[in-house]
C-alpha positions in Angstrom: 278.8 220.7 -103.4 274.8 220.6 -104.9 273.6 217.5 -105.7 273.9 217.1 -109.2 270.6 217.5 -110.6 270.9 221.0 -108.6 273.6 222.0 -110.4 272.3 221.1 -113.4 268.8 222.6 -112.9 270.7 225.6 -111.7 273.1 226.2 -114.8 270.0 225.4 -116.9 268.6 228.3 -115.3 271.1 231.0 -115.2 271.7 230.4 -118.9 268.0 232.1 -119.0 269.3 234.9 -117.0 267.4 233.8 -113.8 269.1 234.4 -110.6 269.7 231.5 -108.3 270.2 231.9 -104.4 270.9 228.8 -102.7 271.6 228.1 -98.7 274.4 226.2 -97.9 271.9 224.0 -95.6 270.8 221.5 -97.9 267.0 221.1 -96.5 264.2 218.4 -97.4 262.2 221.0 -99.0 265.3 222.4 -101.3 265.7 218.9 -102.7 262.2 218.1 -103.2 261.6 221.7 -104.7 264.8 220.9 -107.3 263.2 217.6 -107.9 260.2 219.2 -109.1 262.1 221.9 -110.9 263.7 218.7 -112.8 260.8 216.5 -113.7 258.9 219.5 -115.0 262.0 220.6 -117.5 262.4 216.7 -118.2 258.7 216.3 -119.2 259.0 219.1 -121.7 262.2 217.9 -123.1 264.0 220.8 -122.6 267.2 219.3 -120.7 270.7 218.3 -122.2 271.5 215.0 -122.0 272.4 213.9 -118.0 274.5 211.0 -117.4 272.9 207.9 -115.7 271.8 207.8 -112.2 272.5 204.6 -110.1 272.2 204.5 -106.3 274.8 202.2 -104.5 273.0 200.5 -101.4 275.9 198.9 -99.4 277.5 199.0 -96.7 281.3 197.9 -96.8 282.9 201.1 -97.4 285.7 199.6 -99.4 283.6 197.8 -102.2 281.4 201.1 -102.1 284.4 202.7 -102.9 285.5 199.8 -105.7 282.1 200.0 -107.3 281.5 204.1 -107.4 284.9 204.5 -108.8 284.3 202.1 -111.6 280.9 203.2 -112.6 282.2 206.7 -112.1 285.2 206.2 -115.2 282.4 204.3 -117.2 280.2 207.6 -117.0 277.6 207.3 -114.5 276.8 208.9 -111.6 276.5 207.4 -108.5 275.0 208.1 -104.6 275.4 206.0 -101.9 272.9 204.7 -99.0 274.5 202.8 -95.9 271.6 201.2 -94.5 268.1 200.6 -95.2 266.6 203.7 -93.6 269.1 206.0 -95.8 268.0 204.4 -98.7 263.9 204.4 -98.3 264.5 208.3 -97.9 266.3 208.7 -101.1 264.4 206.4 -103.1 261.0 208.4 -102.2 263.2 211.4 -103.1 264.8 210.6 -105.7 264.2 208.7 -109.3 267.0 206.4 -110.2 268.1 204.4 -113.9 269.5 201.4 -111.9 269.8 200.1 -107.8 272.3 198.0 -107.1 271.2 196.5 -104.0 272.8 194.1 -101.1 270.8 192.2 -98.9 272.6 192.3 -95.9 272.3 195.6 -94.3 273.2 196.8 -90.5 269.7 198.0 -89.6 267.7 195.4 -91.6 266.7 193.4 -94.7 267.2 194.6 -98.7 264.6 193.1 -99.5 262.2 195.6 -97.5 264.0 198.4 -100.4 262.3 196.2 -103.1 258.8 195.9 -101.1 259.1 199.9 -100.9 260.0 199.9 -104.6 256.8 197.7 -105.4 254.7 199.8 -103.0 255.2 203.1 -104.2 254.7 202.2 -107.7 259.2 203.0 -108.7 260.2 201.6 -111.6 264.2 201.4 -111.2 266.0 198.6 -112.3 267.6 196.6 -109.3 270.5 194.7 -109.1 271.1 192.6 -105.9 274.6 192.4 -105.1 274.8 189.5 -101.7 277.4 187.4 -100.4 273.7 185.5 -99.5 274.0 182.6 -102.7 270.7 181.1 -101.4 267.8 180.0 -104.1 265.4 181.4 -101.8 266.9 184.8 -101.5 267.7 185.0 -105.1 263.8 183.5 -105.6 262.6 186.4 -103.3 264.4 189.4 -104.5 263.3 188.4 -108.3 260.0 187.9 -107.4 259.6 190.9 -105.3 260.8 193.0 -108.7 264.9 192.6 -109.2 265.8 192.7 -112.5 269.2 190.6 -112.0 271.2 188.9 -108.7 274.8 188.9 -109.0 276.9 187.8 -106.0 280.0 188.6 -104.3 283.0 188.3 -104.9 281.6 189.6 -108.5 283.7 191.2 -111.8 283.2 194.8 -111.8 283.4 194.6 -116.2 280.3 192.0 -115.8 278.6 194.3 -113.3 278.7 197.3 -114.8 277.4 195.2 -118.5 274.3 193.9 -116.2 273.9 197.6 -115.1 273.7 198.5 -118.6 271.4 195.8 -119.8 269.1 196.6 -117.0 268.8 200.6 -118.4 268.5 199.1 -121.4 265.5 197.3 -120.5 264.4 200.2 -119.0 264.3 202.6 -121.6 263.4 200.0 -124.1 259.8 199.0 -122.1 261.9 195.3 -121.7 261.4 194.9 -125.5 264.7 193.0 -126.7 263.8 194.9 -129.8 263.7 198.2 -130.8 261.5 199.5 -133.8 261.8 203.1 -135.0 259.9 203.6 -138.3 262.1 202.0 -140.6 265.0 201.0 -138.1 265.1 197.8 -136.1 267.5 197.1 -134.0 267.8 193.4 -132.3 269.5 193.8 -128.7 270.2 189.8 -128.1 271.6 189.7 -131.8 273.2 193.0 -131.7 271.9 193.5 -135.0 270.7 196.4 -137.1 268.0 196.7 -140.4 266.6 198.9 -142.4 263.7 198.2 -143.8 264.4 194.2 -143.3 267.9 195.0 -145.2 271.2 193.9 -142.9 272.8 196.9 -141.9 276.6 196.2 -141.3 278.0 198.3 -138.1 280.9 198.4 -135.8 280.3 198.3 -132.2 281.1 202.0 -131.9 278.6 202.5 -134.5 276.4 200.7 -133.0 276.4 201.5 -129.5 276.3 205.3 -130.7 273.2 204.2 -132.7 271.4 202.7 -129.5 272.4 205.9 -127.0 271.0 207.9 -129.8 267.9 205.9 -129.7 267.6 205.8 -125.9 267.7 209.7 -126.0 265.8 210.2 -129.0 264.4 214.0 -129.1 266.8 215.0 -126.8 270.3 216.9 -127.6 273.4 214.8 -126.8 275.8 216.7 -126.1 279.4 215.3 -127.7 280.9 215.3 -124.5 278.5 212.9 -123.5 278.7 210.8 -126.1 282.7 210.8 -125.9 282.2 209.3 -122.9 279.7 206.8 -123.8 282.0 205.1 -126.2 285.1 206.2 -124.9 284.6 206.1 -120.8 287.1 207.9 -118.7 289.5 207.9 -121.8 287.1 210.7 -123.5 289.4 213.5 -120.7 292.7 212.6 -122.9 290.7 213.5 -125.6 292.1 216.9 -127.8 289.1 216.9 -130.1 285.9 215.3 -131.2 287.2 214.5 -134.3 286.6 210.6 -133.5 282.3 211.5 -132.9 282.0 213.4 -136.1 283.8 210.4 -138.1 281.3 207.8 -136.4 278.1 209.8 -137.0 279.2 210.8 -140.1 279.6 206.7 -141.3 276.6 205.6 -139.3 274.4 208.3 -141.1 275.7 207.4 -144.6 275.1 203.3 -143.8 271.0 203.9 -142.2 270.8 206.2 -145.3 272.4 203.9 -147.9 270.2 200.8 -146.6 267.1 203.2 -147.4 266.4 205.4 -144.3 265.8 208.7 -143.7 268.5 211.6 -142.0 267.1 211.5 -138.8 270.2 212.1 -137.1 270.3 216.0 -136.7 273.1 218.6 -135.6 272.4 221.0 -133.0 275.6 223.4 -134.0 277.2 224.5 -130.3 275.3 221.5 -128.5 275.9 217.8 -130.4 273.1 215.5 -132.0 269.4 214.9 -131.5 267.7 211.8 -133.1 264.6 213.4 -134.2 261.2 211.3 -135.4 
């Protein structure tokens, strides 16, 4: 199977009629080339939305396994690295949303990961997941650019909400709050206003408000968003019936506090949040 950005670069292209011929030897120079392919259709906007990348650095297979299958059913992808030297070679190939990171490796340190991180300039969020408690680890890793420590035995609920917060932080620039034109949106306070005027939500409402805001001038596709509010229940699904009744109310609240219809439908496609 392609990596996943190949696939979707690929079906992105035969949709234009190109033709794609692709060797079943996955070489260096086809990833990099797809990689290029990727950031040059991401830096013109032209891509549907693509779930969240996070890169599992660990190496007991078991929790691996624990980890990918929960972030999985909450709608992220995932890749794995073993050791140290597996992961250097995909972070220098690859641009990830979040790290999650463990210390304790077989052929060496974590904390030479982050120092490659810092070095080349990579801006992923990182997690450290270590049985290693110590203040000075913890001080280190934090210090050397982690954006959170968590440590095992850990709740995979809690770590997949710091995963989130992290992208969140991210995408946001680390403001806690997000201004666009007449929306504010506090993250700490979970709080929405229009135009300094409360805006009562739900938490479906607004979560959907915030993904559309994180992927603002891009089209969500519904699927995508099914599974942003509903995880791995959005497959049991029969319609999208639920999405249209959630934009529909969040729409007629941002527009009864005073804002404009900036949330747009891209018939055949989903939603775009357009400035």
């Amino acid at each position: 199977m392609l990596p996943h950005r190949c696939k979707y670069v690929c079906d992105f292209l035969r949709k234009d009629k190109y033709a794609i011929y692709l060797t079943k030897n996955k070489t260096s120079w086809l990833k990099i080339l797809v990689n290029k392919i990727f950031s040059i259709l991401n830096h013109w906007k032209i891509l549907l939305f693509i779930p969240m990348k996070i890169l599992i650095i660990e190496d007991e297979k078991e929790l691996v396994k624990s980890i990918g299958q929960f972030l999985r059913q909450e709608g992220y992808v995932c890749e794995v690295a073993m050791n140290v030297e597996e992961a250097i070679q995909k972070i220098l190939l690859y641009e990830y949303d979040c790290i999650l990171l463990d210390i304790s490796l077989p052929d060496g340190n974590g904390l030479y990961i982050l120092e490659k991180l810092k070095e080349k300039n990579k801006n992923e969020g990182v997690i450290i997941i270590t049985a290693k408690n110590s203040p000075d680890d913890r001080v280190k890793g934090l210090n050397l650019g982690a954006d959170d420590y968590l440590a095992k035995p850990f709740y995979l609920p809690e770590l997949s909400a710091r995963v989130s917060a992290v992208i969140r932080r991210k995408h946001f620039d680390g403001q806690m709050k997000i201004v666009f034109n007449e929306i504010s949106v506090d993250l700490s306070g979970k709080s929405v206003k229009v135009k300094d005027q409360a805006v009562e939500l739900t938490r479906k409402e607004y979560e959907l408000l915030l993904f559309l805001l994180s992927n603002k001038n891009r089209v969500t596709s519904k699927n995508a968003i099914a599974e942003h509010l509903s995880g791995d229940d959005a497959e049991l699904l029969d319609t999208f019936d639920f999405i249209y009744a959630h934009i529909k109310n969040l729409k007629r609240k941002l527009q009864d506090a005073g804002s404009p219809d900036y949330i747009k439908t891209v018939y055949g496609l989903g939603y775009k949040l357009t400035i």
